[in-house]
C-alpha positions in Angstrom: -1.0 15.5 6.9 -3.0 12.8 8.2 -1.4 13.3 12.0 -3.7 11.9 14.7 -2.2 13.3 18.0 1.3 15.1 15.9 1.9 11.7 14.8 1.8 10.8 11.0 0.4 8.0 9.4 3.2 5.7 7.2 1.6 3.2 5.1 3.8 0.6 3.7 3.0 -1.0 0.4 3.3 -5.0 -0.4 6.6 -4.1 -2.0 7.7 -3.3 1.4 6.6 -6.3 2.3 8.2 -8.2 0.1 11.4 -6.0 0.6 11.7 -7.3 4.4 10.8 -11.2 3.5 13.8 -11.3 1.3 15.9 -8.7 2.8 16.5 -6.3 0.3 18.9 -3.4 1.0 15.8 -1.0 2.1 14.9 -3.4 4.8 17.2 -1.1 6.5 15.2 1.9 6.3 12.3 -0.2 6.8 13.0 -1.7 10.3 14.1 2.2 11.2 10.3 3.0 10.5 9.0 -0.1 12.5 11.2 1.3 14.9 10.1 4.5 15.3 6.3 2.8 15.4 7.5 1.1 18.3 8.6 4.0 19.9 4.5 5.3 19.5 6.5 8.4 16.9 4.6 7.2 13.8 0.9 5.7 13.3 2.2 2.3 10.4 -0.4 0.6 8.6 -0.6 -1.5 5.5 -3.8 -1.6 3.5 -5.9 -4.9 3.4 -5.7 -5.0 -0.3 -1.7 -6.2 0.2 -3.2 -9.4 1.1 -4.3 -10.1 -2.4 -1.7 -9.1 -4.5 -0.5 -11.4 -6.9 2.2 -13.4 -4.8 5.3 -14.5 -4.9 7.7 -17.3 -4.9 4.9 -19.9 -3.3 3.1 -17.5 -1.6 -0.7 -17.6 -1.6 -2.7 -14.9 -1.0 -5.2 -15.9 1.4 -5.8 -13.9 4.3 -5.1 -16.4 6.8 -1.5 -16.3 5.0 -0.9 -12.4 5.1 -1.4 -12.2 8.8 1.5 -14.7 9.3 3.5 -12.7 6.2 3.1 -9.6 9.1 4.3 -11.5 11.9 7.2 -13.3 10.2 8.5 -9.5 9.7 7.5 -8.0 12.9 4.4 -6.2 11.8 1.4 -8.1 13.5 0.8 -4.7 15.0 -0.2 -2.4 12.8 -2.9 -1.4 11.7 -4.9 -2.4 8.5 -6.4 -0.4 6.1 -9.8 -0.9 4.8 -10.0 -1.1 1.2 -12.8 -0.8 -1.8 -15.0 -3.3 -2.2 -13.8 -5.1 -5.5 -15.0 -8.5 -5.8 -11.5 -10.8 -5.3 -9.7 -7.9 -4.0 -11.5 -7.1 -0.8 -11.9 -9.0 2.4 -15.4 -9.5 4.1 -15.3 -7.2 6.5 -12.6 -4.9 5.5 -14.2 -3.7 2.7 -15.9 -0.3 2.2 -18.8 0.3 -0.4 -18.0 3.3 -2.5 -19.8 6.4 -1.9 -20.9 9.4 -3.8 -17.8 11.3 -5.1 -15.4 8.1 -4.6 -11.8 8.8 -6.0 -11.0 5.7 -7.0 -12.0 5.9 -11.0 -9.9 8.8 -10.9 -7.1 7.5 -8.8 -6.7 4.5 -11.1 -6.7 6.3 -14.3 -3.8 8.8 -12.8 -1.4 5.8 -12.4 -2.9 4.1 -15.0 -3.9 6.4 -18.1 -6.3 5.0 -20.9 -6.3 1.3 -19.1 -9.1 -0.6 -18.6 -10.4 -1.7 -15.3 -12.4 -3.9 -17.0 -11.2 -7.6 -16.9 -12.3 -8.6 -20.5 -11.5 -5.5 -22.3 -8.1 -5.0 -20.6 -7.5 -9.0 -21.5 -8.5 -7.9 -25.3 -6.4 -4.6 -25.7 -3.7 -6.9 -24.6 -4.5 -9.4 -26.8 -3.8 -11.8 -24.3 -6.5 -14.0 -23.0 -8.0 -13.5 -19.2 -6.1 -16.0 -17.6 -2.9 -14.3 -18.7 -4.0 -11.0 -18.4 -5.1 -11.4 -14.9 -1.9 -11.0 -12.8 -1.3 -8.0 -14.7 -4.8 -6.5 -14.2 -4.8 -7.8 -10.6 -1.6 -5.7 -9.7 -2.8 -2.3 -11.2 -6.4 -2.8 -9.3 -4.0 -3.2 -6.5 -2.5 -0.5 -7.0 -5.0 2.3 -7.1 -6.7 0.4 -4.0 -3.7 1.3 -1.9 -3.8 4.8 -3.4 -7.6 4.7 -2.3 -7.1 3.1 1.1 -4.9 6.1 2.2 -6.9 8.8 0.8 -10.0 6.8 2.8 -7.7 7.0 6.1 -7.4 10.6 6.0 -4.1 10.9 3.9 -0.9 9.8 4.8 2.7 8.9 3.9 3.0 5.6 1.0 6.5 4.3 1.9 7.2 1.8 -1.6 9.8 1.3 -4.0 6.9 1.0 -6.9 8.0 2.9 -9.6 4.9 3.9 -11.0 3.9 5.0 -7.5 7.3 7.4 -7.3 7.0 9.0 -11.5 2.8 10.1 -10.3 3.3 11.0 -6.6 3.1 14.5 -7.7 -0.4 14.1 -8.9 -1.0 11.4 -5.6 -0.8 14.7 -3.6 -4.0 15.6 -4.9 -5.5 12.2 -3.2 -3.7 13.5 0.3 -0.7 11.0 -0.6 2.7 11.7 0.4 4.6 8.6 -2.0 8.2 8.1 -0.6 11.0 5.8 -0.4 11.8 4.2 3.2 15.1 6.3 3.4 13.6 9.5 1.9 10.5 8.5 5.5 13.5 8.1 7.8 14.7 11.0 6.7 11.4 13.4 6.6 11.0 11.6 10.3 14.2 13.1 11.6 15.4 12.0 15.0 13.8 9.7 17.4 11.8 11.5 20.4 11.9 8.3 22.5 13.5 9.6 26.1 17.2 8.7 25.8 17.2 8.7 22.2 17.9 12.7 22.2 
């Protein structure tokens, strides 16, 4: 699935992110699949939409800021997926206007059943007012954009430790996306075919 030249494309979600900022145990796995990207075995992308989820522990999420996020973990070089245009999600120029039979309605009501997308309404079933609502809403728009930006790429593997992503990746399949855990991609990945790796 989604193999340009026998190689596949791994997507990496901001939770992965996140997971090699503060080194959490599947950083491991993690720098085995930036390995492996190194080695020109895998295509690796994150989707642009990572650079406006809600952030963390004084993080911004500016764009200016998410290219330095990617170097600080040794992923300046790879590749970013374009991603919906949603006003305050997308970035100018990285943004794609939906088209006829777009997914993403769909994609967000899989992961998401009976919510809202809708700000305002999602606020009132809450009963919680915008402002608090808003991270909450921001993270499941997020969400299916990543979903989206993968099935826009051709399909590929979404390497996360998102729950949600893990209890629907049955039905993500239907959107071309493979959801995994970094060790359950090193594994699938099998042994390096770098020369003197073998």
């Amino acid at each position: 699935m989604a193999k340009a030249d026998g190689r596949p494309l791994v997507v990496l979600d901001t939770s992965c992110l996140i997971a090699l900022e503060q080194a959490e145990p599947q950083a491991r796995a993690l720098r085995q699949i930036e390995d492996r990207f190194q080695s020109g075995d895998i295509r690796l992308a994150i989707s642009v939409v990572s650079s406006s989820e809600n952030p963390h522990e004084g993080r911004t999420n500016e764009w200016e800021e998410f290219g330095s996020r990617l170097s600080d973990v040794g992923l300046q070089d790879v590749a970013l997926l374009d991603t919906l245009a949603i006003v305050g999600l997308a970035r100018v120029g990285r943004a794609v206007v939906p088209g006829e039979g777009d997914p993403f309605d769909r994609i967000f009501e899989a992961l998401f059943p009976g919510t809202s997308r809708d700000l305002a309404k999602f606020a009132r079933d809450r009963r919680e007012s915008e402002d608090v609502a808003l991270p909450a809403h921001r993270n499941r728009m997020c969400d299916a954009s990543v979903i989206w930006s993968v099935w826009h790429a051709g399909g590929g593997w979404l390497v996360t430790t998102d729950g949600n992503f893990h209890r629907k990746r049955t039905v993500m399949l239907d959107y071309g996306v493979v959801v995994m855990s970094a060790d359950e991609a090193v594994q699938r990945l099998g042994p390096p075919t770098r020369q003197g790796d073998a």
